[in-house]
N, C-alpha and C positions, 0 to 999 in steps of 0.2 A: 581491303586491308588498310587499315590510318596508316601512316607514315610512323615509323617509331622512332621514342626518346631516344638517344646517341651518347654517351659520355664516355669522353676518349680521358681514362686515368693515366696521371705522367708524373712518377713517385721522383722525389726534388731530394738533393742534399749539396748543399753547396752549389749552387749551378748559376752563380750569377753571371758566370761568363757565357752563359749560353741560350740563356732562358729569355730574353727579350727574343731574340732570332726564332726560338724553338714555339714560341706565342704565337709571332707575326705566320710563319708557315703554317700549325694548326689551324691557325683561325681563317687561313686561307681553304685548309681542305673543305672545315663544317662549311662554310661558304659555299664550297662548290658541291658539296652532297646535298646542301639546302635547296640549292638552282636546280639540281638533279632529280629532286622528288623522292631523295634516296631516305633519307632523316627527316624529323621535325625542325623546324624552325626554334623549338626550346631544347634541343641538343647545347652540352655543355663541354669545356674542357675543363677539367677536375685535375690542378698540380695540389700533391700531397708533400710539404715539407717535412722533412724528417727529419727536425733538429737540424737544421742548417745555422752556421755561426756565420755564414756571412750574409749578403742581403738577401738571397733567396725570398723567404716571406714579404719582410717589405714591397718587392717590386712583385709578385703575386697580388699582394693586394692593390696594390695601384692599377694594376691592369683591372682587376676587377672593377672599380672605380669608374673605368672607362671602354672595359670591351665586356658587348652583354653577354659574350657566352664565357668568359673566363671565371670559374669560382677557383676557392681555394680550399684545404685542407691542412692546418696544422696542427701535429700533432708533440706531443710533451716532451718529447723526449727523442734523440736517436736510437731507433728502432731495430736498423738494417731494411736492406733492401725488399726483401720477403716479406716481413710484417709491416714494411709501410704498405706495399704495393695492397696487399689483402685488407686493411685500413679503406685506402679507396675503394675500392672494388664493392666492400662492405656495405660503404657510403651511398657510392652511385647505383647498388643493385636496387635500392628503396623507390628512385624516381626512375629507371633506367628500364628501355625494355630490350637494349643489348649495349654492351662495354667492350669497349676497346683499351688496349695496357698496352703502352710504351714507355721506351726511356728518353729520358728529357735530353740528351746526347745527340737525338735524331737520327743515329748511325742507321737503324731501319728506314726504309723506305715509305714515305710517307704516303709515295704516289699510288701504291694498293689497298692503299685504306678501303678507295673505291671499291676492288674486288671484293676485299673483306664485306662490304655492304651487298655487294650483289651476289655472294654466297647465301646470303643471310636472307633476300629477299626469296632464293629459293628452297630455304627449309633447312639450311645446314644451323645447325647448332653452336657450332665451335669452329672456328678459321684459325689455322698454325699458316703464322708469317715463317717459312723458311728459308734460310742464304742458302740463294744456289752458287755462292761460292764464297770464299774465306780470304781474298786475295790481299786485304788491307789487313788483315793479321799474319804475323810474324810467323816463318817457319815453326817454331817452339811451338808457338798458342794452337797453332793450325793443327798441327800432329799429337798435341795432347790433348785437343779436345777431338780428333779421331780415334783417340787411344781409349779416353772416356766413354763415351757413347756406344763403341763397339765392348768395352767391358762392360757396363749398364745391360747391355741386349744379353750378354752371355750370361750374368747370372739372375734374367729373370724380369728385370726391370724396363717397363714397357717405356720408352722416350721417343719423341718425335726429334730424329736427328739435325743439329744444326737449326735447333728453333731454341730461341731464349724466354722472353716476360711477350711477344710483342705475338696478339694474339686476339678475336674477336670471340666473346660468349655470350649465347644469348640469355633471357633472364632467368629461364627453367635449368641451364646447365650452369650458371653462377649460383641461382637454389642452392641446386645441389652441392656445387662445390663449397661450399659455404658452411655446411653441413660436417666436412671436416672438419674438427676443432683443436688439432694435435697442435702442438707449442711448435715442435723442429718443424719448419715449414720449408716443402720444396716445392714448389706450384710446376714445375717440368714433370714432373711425376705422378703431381694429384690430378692433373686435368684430365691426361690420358682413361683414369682411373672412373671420370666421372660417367663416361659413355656414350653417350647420345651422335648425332649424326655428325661428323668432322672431314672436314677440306685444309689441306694444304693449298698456301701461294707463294712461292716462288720471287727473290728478288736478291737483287747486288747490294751488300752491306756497305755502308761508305765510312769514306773518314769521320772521324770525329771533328764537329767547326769548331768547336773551343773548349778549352778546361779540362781536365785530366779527370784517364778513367776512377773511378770508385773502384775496382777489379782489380787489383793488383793481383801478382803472382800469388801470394801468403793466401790472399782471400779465395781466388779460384780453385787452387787446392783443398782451402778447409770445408767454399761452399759444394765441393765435389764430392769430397770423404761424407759431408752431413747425408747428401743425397745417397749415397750409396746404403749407408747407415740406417739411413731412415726406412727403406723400405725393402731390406735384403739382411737377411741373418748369411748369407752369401760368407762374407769376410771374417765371421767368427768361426764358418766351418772350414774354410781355407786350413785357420790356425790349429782348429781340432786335427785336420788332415796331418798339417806337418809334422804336428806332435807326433801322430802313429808310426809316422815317415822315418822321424827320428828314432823313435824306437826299436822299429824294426831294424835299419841300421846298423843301432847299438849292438843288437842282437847277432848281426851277423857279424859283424867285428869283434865282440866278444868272441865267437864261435872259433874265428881266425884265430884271432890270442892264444884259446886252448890251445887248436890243432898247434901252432908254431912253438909253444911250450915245449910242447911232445916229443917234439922235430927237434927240439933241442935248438932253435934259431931265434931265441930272443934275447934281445938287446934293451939294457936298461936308458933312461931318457924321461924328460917331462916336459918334451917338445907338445907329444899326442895327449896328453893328459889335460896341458893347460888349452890347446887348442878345442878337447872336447868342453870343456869345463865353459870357456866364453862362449861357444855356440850355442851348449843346453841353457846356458844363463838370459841367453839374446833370446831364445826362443821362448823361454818361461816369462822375461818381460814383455813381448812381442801377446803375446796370449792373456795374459794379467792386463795390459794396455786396450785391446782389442772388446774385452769382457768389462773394464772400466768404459768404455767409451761406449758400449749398451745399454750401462747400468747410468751411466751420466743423463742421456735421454729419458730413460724410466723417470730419474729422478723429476729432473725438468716436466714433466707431463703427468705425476699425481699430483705435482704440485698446483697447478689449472690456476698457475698466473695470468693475468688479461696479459695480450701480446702488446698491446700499446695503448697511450690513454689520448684522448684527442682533446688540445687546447682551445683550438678555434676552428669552429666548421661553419664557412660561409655558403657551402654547397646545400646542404640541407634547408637552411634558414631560407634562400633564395627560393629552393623549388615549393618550399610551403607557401610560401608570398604568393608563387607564381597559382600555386592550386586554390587558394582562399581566391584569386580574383576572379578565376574558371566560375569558382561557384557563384559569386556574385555576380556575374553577366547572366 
């Protein structure tokens, strides 16, 4: 079996405080998978900017300049995170005969890249990097993202728990994933979907060396509602549910109303009236919202916008260099 092409995709935005450190440690691993016999020697590290305002590009390309496995990818525009990431992935599946994705943060463990490789040398398909534990996140994040993940599993939605972007596919299960072309992208969700032979690895998330997450609370929420969204009518029938909920309800309170009429025990007031009146009201927005936010997606997806456009691709142009000179030897 040759040794296979290797490209470790690392989706950029803003990261100039982290990203010389986050180079010098990659370029340490290809290094030692190269000594290994584990990768080629024309294995690459593939950072994809994503509309970064500060230096980010600049110093990708300078590294480029001076380290042979560093390319770069920039793309037109900020994207998000999900559509850079699939950008690269996109890129590296062409020269690529397995990819690796992380975040340029390094909070994953870089030291099981290895295992990742020696999954892969025996047939596995797809390797999920999982934190065997959450300890450098905050009570909040920790228990919300347990709340997540055990709601995901109950209505239906297959997740590899406690796994994010950071993850090895080989070139037939990138194929496929690729293959996908829907707009709302959640890659935690699509991967599982793709099938093929998969291994968990196990590892301690660390701190963050520098520069502030991209994640903030607003965006974990929304990218959690999108997931949920995207592959679960789950939340629309919740709503359909309550509605009956409600009704039925009304029905048996109405019923009460007669009887106490009868009974002679009713009491004038519009305490009960305005309290029904905001709750059918909350619940009718809650359902109209619910139904908007399916039909929001719908829209976004006949519409078959490209998800991003790419400015500068050094990655590509390199490995064609690299295959014009194959053929001339």
């Amino acid at each position: 079996m040759n040794k296979p092409i290797l490209t470790i995709v690392v989706p950029c935005y803003n990261e100039e405080a982290v990203l010389n450190e986050t180079i010098l440690q990659l370029t340490g691993v290809v290094n030692d998978l190269i000594e290994d016999s584990l990768v080629s020697k024309n294995s690459k590290l593939l950072f994809v900017d994503d509309g970064s305002s500060d230096q980010t590009w600049n110093m990708i390309e300078q590294e480029c300049e001076k380290n042979s496995f560093v390319t770069g990818l920039k793309l037109a525009g900020n994207v998000g995170h999900q559509n850079a990431l699939i950008a690269g992935l996109e890129t590296a599946n062409q020269y690529s005969d397995c990819v690796i994705s992380i975040d340029a943060d390094l909070q994953d463990d870089i030291n099981v890249i290895k295992t990742f490789l020696e999954k892969y040398w025996e047939g596995i398909d797809i390797v999920y990097g999982v934190r065997d534990s959450r300890e450098t996140d905050t009570f909040f994040k920790r228990n919300t993202a347990l709340f997540f993940y055990r709601s995901m599993e109950r209505i239906g939605i297959k997740l590899v728990p406690n796994h994010a972007d950071f993850r090895l596919m080989s070139k037939r299960a990138l194929d496929e994933l690729l293959k996908y072309k829907e707009t709302n992208l959640f890659l935690r969700g699509l991967v599982p979907l793709v099938g093929f032979s998969s291994a968990k690895v196990y590892y301690d998330r660390k701190e963050r060396q520098a520069g502030e997450s991209k994640y903030p609370l607003k965006k974990m929420l929304a990218f959690a509602f999108d997931g949920m969204t995207s592959f679960s009518v789950a939340p629309i029938r919740l709503v359909t549910f309550i509605g009956f909920l409600s009704v039925l309800i009304s029905v048996l309170v109405g019923a009460y109303a007669i009887i106490q009429r009868i009974l002679g025990h009713t009491e004038s007031g519009w305490t009960s009236i305005v309290i029904s009146i905001w709750f059918m009201g909350g619940l009718q927005l809650m359902g109209i919202g619910m139904i908007g936010e399916y039909i929001g997606k719908i829209y976004h997806e006949v519409k078959r916008r490209p998800r991003y456009a790419i400015e500068v691709d050094r990655f590509t142009s390199l490995m064609k260099e690299k295959q014009q000179e194959l053929v001339m030897k």
